[in-house]
BABA-798454 format. One record per residue (C-alpha): residue number from 1; residue in three letters; x negated, y negated, z. Coordinates in nm, 3 decimals, m for minus. Example, Ala and Ser with C-alpha at 12.3 -4.5 7.8 and 13.67 -1.06 7.14 Angstrom:
1_ALA_m1.230_0.450_0.780
2_SER_m1.367_0.106_0.714
//
This chain:
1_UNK_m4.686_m5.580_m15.393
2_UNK_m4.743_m5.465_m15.726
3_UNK_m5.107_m5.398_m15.636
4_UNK_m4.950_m5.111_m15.389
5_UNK_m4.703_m4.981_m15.625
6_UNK_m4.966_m4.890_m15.849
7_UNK_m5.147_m4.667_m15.583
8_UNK_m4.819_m4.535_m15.453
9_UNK_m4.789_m4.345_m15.853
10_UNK_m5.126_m4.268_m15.841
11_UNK_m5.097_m4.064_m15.492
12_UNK_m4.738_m3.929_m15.628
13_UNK_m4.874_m3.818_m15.943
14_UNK_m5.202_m3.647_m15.746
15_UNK_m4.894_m3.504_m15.541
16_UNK_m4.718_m3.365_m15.871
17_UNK_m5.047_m3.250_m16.042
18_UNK_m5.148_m3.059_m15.673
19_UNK_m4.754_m2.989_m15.525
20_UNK_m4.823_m2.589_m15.476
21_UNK_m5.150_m2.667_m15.302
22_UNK_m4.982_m2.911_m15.052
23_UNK_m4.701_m2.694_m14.996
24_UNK_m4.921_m2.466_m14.892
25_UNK_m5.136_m2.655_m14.652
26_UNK_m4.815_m2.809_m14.503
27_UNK_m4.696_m2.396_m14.392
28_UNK_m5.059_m2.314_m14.264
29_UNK_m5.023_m2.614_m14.056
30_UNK_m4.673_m2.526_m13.956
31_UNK_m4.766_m2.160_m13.879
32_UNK_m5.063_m2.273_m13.670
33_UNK_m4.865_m2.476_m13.504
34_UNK_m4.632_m2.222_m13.472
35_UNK_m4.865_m1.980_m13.287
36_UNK_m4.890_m2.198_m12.970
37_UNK_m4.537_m2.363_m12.963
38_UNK_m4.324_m2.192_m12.735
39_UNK_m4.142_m1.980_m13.040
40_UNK_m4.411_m1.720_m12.959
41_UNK_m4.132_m1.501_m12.748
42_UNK_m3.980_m1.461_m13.058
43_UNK_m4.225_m1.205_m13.192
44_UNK_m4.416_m1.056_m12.885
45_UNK_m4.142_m1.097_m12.583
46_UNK_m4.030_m0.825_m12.433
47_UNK_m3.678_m0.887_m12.642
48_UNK_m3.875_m1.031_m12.944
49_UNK_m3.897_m0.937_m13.322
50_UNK_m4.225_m0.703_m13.254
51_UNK_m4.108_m0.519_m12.986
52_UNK_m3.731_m0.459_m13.211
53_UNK_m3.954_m0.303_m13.432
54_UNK_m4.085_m0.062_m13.191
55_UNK_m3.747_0.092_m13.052
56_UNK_m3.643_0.055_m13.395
57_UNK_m3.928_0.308_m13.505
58_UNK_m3.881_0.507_m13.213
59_UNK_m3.465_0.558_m13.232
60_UNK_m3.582_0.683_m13.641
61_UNK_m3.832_0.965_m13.484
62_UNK_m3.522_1.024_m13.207
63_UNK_m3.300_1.034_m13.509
64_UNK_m3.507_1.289_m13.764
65_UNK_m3.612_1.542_m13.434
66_UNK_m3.186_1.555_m13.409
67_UNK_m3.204_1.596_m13.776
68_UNK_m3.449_1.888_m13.732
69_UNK_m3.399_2.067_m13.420
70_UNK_m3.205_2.405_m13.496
71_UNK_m2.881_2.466_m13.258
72_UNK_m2.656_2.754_m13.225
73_UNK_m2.291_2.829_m13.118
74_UNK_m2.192_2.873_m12.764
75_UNK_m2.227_3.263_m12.695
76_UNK_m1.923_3.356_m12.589
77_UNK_m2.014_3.750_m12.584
78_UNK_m2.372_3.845_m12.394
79_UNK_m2.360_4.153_m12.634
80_UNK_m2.411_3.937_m12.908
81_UNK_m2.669_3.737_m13.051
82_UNK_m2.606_3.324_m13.071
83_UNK_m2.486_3.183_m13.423
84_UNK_m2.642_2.969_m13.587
85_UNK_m2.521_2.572_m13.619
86_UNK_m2.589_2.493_m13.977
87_UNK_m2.485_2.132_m13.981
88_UNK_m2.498_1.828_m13.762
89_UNK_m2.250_1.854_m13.503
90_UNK_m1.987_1.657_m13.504
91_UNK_m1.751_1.509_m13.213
92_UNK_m1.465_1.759_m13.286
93_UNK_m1.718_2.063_m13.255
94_UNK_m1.849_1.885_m12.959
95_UNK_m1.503_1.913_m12.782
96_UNK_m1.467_2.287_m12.924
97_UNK_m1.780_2.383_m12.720
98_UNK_m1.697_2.192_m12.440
99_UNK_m1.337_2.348_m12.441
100_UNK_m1.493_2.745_m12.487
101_UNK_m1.740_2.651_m12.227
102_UNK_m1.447_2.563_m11.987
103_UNK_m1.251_2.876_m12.060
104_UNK_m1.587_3.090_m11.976
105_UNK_m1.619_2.916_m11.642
106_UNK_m1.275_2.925_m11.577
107_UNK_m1.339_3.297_m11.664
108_UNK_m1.571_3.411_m11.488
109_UNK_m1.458_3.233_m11.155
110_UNK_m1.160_3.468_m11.225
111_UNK_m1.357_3.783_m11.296
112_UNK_m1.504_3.658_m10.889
113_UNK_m1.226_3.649_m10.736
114_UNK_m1.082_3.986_m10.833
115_UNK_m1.453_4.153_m10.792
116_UNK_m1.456_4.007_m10.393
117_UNK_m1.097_4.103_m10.391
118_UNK_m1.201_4.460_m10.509
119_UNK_m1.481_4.434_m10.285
120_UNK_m1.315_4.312_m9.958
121_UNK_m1.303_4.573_m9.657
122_UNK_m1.007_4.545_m9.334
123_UNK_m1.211_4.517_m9.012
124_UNK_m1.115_4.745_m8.711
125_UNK_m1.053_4.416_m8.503
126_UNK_m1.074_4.101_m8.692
127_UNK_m1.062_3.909_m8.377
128_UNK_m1.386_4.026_m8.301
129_UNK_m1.606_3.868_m8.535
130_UNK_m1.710_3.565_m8.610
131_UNK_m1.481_3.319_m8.773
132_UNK_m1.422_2.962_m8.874
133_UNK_m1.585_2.772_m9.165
134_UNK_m1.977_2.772_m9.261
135_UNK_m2.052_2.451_m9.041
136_UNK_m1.869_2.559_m8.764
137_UNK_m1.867_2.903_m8.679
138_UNK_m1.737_3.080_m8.368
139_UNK_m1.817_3.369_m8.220
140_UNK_m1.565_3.635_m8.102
141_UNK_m1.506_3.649_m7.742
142_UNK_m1.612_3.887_m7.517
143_UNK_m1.288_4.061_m7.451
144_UNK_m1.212_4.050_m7.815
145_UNK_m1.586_4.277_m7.883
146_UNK_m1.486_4.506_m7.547
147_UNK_m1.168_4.569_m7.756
148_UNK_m1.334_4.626_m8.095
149_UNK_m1.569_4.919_m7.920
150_UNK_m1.245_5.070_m7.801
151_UNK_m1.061_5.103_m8.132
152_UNK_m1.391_5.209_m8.289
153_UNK_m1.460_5.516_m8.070
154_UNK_m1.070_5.573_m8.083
155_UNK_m1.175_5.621_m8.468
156_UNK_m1.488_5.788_m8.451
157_UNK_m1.566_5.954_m8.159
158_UNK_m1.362_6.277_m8.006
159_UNK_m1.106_6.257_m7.732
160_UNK_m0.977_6.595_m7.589
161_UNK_m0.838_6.832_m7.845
162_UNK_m0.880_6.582_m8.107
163_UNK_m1.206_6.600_m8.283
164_UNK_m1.425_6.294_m8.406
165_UNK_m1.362_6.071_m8.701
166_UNK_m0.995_6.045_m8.673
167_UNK_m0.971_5.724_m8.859
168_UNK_m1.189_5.914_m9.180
169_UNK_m0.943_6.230_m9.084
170_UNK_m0.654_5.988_m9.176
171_UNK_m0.804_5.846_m9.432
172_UNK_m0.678_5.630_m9.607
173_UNK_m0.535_5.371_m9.360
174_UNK_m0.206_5.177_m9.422
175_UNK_m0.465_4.843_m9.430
176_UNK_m0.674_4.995_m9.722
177_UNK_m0.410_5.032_m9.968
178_UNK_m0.246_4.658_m9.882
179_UNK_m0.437_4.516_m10.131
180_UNK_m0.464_4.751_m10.383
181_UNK_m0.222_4.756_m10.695
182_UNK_0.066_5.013_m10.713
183_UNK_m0.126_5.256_m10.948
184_UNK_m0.446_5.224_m10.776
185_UNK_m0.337_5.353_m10.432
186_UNK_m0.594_5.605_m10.283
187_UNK_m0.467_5.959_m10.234
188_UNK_m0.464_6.112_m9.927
189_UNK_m0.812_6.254_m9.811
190_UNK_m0.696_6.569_m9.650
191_UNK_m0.959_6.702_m9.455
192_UNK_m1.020_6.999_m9.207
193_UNK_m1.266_7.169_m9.011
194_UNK_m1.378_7.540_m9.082
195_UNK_m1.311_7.784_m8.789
196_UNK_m1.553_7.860_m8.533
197_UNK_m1.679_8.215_m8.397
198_UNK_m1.442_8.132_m8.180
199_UNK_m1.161_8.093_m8.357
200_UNK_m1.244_8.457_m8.497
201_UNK_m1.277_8.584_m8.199
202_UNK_m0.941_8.408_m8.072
203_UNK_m0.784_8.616_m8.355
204_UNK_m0.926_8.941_m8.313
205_UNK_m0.809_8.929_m7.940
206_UNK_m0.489_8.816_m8.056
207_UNK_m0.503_9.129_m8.330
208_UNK_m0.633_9.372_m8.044
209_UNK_m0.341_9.261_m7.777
210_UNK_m0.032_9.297_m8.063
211_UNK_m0.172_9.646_m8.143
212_UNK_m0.205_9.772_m7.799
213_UNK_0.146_9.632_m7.714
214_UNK_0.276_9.818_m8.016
215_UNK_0.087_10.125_m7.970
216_UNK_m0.047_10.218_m7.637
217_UNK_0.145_10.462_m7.464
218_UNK_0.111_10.524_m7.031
219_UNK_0.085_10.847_m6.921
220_UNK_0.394_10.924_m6.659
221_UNK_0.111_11.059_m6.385
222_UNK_m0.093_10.761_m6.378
223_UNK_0.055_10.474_m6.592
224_UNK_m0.258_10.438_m6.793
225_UNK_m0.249_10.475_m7.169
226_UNK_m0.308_10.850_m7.308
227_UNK_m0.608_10.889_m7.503
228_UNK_m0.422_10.976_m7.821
229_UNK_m0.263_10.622_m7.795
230_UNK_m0.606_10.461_m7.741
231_UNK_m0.775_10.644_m8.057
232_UNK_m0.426_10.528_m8.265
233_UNK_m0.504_10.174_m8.152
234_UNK_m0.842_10.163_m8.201
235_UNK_m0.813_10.281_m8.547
236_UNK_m0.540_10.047_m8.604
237_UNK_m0.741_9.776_m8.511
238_UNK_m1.060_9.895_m8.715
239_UNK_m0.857_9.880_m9.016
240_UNK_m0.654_9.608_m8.941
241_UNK_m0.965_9.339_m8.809
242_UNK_m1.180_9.384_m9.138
243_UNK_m0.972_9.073_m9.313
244_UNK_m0.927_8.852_m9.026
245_UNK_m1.263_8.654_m9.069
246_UNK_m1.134_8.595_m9.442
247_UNK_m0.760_8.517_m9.327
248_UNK_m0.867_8.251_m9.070
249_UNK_m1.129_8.088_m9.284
250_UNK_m0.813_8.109_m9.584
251_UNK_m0.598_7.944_m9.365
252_UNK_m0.757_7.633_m9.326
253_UNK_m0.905_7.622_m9.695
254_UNK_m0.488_7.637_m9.808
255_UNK_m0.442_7.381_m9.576
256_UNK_m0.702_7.093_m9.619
257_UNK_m0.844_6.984_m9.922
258_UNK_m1.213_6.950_m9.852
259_UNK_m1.382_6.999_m9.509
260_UNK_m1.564_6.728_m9.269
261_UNK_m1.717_6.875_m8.955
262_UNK_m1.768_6.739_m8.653
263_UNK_m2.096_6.536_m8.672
264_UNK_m2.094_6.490_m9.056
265_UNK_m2.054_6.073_m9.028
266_UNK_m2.378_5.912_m8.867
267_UNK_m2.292_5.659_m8.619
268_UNK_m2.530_5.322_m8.564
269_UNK_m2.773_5.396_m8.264
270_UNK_m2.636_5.117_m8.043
271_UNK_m2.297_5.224_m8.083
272_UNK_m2.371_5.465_m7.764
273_UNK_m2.327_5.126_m7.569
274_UNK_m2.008_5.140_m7.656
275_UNK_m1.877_5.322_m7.362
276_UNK_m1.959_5.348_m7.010
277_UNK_m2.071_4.958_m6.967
278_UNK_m1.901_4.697_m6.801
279_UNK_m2.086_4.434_m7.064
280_UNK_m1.934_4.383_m7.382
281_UNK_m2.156_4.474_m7.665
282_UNK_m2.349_4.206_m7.876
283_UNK_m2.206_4.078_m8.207
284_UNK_m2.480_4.216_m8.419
285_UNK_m2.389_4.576_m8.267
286_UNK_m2.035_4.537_m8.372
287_UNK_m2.127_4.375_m8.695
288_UNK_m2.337_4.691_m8.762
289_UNK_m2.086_4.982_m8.642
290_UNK_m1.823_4.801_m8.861
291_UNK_m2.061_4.809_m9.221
292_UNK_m2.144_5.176_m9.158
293_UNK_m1.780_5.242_m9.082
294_UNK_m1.668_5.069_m9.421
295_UNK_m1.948_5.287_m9.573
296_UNK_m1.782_5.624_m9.452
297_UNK_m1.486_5.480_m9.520
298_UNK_m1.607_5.407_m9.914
299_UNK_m1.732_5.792_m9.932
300_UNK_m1.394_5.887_m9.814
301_UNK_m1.218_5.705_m10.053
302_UNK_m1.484_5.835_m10.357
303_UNK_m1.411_6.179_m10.236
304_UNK_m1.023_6.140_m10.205
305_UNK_m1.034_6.040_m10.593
306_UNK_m1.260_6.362_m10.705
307_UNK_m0.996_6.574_m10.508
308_UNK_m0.684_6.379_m10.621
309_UNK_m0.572_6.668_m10.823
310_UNK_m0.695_6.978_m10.587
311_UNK_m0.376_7.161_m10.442
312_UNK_m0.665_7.253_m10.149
313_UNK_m1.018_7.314_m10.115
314_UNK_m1.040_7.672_m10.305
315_UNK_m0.995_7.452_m10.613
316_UNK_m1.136_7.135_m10.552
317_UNK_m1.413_6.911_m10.697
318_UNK_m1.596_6.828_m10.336
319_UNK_m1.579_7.130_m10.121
320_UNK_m1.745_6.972_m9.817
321_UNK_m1.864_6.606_m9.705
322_UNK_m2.194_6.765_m9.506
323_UNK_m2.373_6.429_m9.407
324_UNK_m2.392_6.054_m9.413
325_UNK_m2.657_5.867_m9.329
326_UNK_m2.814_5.556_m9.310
327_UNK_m3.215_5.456_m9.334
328_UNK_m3.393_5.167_m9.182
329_UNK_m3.340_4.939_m9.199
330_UNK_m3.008_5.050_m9.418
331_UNK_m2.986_4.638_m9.526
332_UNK_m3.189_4.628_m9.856
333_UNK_m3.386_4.320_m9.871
334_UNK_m3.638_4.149_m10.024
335_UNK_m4.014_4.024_m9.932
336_UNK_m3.941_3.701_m9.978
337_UNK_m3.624_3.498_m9.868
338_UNK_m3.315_3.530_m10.117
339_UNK_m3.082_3.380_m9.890
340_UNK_m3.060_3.048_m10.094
341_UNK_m2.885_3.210_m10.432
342_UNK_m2.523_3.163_m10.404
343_UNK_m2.217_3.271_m10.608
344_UNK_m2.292_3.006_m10.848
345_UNK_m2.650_3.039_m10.928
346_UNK_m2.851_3.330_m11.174
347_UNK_m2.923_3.641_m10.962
348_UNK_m3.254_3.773_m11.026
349_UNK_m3.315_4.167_m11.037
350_UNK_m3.649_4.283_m10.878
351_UNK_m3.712_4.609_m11.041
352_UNK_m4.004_4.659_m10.820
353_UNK_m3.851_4.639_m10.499
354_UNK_m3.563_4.899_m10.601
355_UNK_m3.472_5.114_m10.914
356_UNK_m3.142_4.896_m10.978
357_UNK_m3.318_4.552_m10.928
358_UNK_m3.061_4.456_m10.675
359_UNK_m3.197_4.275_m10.344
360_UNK_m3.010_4.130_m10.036
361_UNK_m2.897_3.753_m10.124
362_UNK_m2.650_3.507_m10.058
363_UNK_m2.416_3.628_m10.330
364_UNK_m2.402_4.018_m10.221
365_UNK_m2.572_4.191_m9.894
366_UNK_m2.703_4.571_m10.067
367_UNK_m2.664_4.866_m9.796
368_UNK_m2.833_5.164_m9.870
369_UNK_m2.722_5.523_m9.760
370_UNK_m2.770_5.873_m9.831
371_UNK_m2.439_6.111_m9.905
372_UNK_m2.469_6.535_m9.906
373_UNK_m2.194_6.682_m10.028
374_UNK_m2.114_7.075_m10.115
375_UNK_m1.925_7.034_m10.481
376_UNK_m1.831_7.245_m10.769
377_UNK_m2.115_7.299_m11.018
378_UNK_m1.969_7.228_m11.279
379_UNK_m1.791_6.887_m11.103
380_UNK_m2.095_6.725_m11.090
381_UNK_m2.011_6.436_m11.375
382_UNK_m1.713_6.409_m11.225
383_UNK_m1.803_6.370_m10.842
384_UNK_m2.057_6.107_m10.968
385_UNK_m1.804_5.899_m11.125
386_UNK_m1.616_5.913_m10.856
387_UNK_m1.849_5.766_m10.631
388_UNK_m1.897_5.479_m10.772
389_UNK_m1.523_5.475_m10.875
390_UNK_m1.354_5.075_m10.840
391_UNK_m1.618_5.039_m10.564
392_UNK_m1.945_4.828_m10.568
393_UNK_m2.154_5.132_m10.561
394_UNK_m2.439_5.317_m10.741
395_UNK_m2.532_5.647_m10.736
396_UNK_m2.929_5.583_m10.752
397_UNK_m3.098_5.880_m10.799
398_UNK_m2.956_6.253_m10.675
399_UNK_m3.079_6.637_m10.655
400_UNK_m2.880_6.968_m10.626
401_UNK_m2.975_7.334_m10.463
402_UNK_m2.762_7.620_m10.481
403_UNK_m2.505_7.694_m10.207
404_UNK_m2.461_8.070_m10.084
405_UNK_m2.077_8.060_m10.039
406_UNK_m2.061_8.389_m9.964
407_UNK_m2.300_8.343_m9.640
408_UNK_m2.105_8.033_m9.595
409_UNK_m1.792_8.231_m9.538
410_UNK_m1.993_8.550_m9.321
411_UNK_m2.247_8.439_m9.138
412_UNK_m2.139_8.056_m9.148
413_UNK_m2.306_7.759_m9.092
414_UNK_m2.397_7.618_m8.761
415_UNK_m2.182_7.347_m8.616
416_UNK_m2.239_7.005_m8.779
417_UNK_m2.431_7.093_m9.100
418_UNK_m2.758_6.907_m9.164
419_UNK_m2.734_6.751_m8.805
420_UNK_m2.776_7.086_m8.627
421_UNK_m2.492_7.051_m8.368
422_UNK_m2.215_6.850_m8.391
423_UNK_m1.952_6.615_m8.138
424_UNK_m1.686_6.891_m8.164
425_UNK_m1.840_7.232_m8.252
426_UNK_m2.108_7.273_m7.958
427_UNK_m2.077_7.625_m7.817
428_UNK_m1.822_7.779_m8.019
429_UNK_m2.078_7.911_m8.262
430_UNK_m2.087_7.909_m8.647
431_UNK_m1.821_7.773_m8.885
432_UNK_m1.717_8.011_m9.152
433_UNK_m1.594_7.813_m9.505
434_UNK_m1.410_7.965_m9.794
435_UNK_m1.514_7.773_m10.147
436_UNK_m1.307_7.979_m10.390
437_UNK_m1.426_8.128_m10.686
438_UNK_m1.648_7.897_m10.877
439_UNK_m2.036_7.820_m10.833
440_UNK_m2.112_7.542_m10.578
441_UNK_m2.397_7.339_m10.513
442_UNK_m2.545_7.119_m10.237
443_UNK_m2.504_6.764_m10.385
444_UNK_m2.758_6.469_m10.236
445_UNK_m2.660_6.103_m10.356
446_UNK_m2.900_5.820_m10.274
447_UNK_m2.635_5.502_m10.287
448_UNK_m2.640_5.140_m10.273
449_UNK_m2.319_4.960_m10.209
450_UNK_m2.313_4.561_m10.293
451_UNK_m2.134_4.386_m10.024
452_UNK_m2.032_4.038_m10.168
453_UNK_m2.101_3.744_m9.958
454_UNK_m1.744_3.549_m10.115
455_UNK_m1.574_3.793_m9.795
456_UNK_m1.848_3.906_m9.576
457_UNK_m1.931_3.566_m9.413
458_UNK_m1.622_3.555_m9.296
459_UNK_m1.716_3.837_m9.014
460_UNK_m2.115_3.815_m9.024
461_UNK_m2.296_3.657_m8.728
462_UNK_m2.502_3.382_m8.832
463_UNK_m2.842_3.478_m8.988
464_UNK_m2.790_3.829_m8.982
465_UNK_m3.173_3.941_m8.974
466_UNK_m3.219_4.264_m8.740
467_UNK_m3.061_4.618_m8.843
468_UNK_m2.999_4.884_m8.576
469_UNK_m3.189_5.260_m8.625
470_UNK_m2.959_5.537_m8.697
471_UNK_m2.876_5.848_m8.547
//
């Protein structure tokens, strides 16, 4: 026993002299050990102390590029540049954007709704047109498009001693001002037609037969008049006929404030089916007869303004609405389908396809048309801003000649301006106009008018792809 005691201090007093080194040998076994004992997970798992590291590394980088990256305010104004953020932001300014952001939206749904309120036409017959929601849409009946061509050539086309375009001669219609405020009701249009060579001719016989049954007087032999009472006549009626040409033109110039002739307001080619067929016409005719309608309709109004303050035509703005007419196709569109961009998505403006950059999409349908009007030189501004006056319209590009007024009022013009011959003026010769005093010019306006889709699919047929020639 005491032979083993004695080794037993010898190893513990190796042990003392070498303790580091064995504590030392005793972890390097431990750790080897450790390398194939199950504890491995710990540092390479996929939840383990290596890969902690890694996200760990990776949420710092996260954390320094939020440090870094430069941010701005919300722009609240497009005609201003963005802000700069110069701090971190925090979760108040966080709500502040998100509340400003809200109030834009909230905005410009608003601004929307008044600019397809602004925008919205009345159709002639709503029954006519298509109807129902975007998944389910319904075509107008038959009857229903029969009765839509009969109120539209009531409006347009001449009937007996009334002449053509009665609905633009009444202009504006009790349905055009429902939705328009108080102060923004559109003043009467006022228009009239110049007299004919026969009207002058009316008036001179009407002249001739007052003076001869004032003046002739029948010889008691034969009952005829004397000669002395036929040379008194005749020189009454020399003097007396010189003004009549200006007194009939004068009269209707006092009476109407700007003139629209017979012919003036271009009709869709296939509205000629209109009338004299037992088939009802398509909805894609109707659909086109009712845009150019609204567009004549839109001139009306833009000419109604400019004359708002004109007691009659000697001293208005717009002297005469000469034409109105559509191209083709008058739809504007572009190469390539824009159909897909709705109210909510970034309209984009193709510069090359037209001067304003505006195409046909599913946010707006752009019709194109040309306007000639006769105006007051020095109206010109004026008559421009009219046009395009609380309607979606711009004046794209325009020229100006100068009008001979006094020819205008002599010789005249022949029956339905620039179309050569119109619906009501066909063999009663030229029509004589009085302009008054100041210098007038021929006024040509190529337009585009934006037709939102937020009230237009309401009425369109499905896929509305093919546009009717004009006439």
């Amino acid at each position: 026993m005491q032979k083993y005691l004695e080794q037993l201090k010898v190893i513990l007093k190796v042990a003392q002299k070498h303790l580091v080194s064995v504590i030392c040998g005793v972890l390097a076994i431990l750790a080897v050990i450790a390398c194939y004992w199950p504890t491995q997970n710990f540092y390479y798992g996929p939840t383990g102390l290596v890969q902690n590291v890694q996200e760990s590394l990776a949420a710092i980088q996260t954390i320094k590029r939020l440090q870094m990256t430069p941010r701005s305010l919300p722009v609240m104004d497009p005609g201003q540049p963005a802000q700069p953020l110069n701090y971190f932001p925090n979760r108040s300014l966080v709500e502040w954007g998100e509340t400003e952001v809200k109030w834009l939206q909230t905005q410009s749904q608003a601004m929307l709704a008044d600019a397809i309120k602004l925008n919205a036409h009345v159709p002639l017959y709503v029954q006519a047109f298509y109807s129902g929601p975007p998944d389910h849409r319904v075509e107008g009946t038959a009857e229903a498009r029969t009765e839509f061509a009969k109120l539209y050539l009531d409006a347009t086309a001449s009937n007996g001693n009334l002449p053509g375009d009665q609905r633009i001669r009444n202009w504006p219609a009790p349905e055009a001002q429902n939705n328009r405020p108080r102060d923004e009701q559109i003043p009467p249009l006022k228009p009239g037609i110049a007299p004919t060579d026969a009207d002058v001719t009316a008036a001179l016989n009407a002249l001739q037969q007052k003076i001869n049954d004032t003046t002739l007087q029948p010889l008691p032999t034969t009952g005829q008049p004397s000669p002395e009472s036929l040379q008194l006549a005749q020189d009454e009626y020399t003097q007396q006929s010189k003004p009549v040409l200006l007194n009939v033109a004068m009269q209707v110039a006092e009476e109407c404030k700007v003139y629209l002739e017979p012919g003036a307001l271009k009709e869709p080619a296939n509205v000629s089916t209109f009338s004299g067929t037992t088939q009802a016409p398509t909805s894609q005719d109707i659909w086109d007869a009712q845009r150019c309608l609204w567009i004549d309709e839109d001139v009306a109004t833009a000419v109604a303004y400019a004359n708002e303050d004109a007691a009659n035509v000697l001293d208005s703005p717009v002297k005469q609405i000469v034409d109105v007419e559509f191209p083709t196709p008058y739809v504007f569109s572009a190469p390539t389908d824009q159909s897909g961009i709705k109210d909510d998505g970034q309209v984009p403006l193709m510069f090359a396809q037209s001067s304003t950059g505006h195409v046909s999409n599913g946010m707006y349908d752009v019709i194109h048309f040309t306007v000639v009007l006769d105006v007051d030189a020095g109206k010109i501004p004026d008559v421009l801003w009219n046009m395009q006056r609380g309607q979606f319209i711009t004046v794209m590009d325009y020229h100006s000649k100068t009008v001979d007024t006094a020819s205008l009022l002599l010789t005249g013009q022949q029956n339905g301006g620039l179309a050569g011959g119109g619906q009501g003026g066909a063999g009663q010769g030229n029509s004589h106009f009085v302009y008054g005093q100041s210098p007038v010019v021929e006024l040509t306006m190529d337009c585009e008018e934006l037709m939102l889709d937020g009230w237009v699919s309401q009425f369109a047929p499905p896929a509305v792809t093919t546009i009717t020639p004009q006439q």
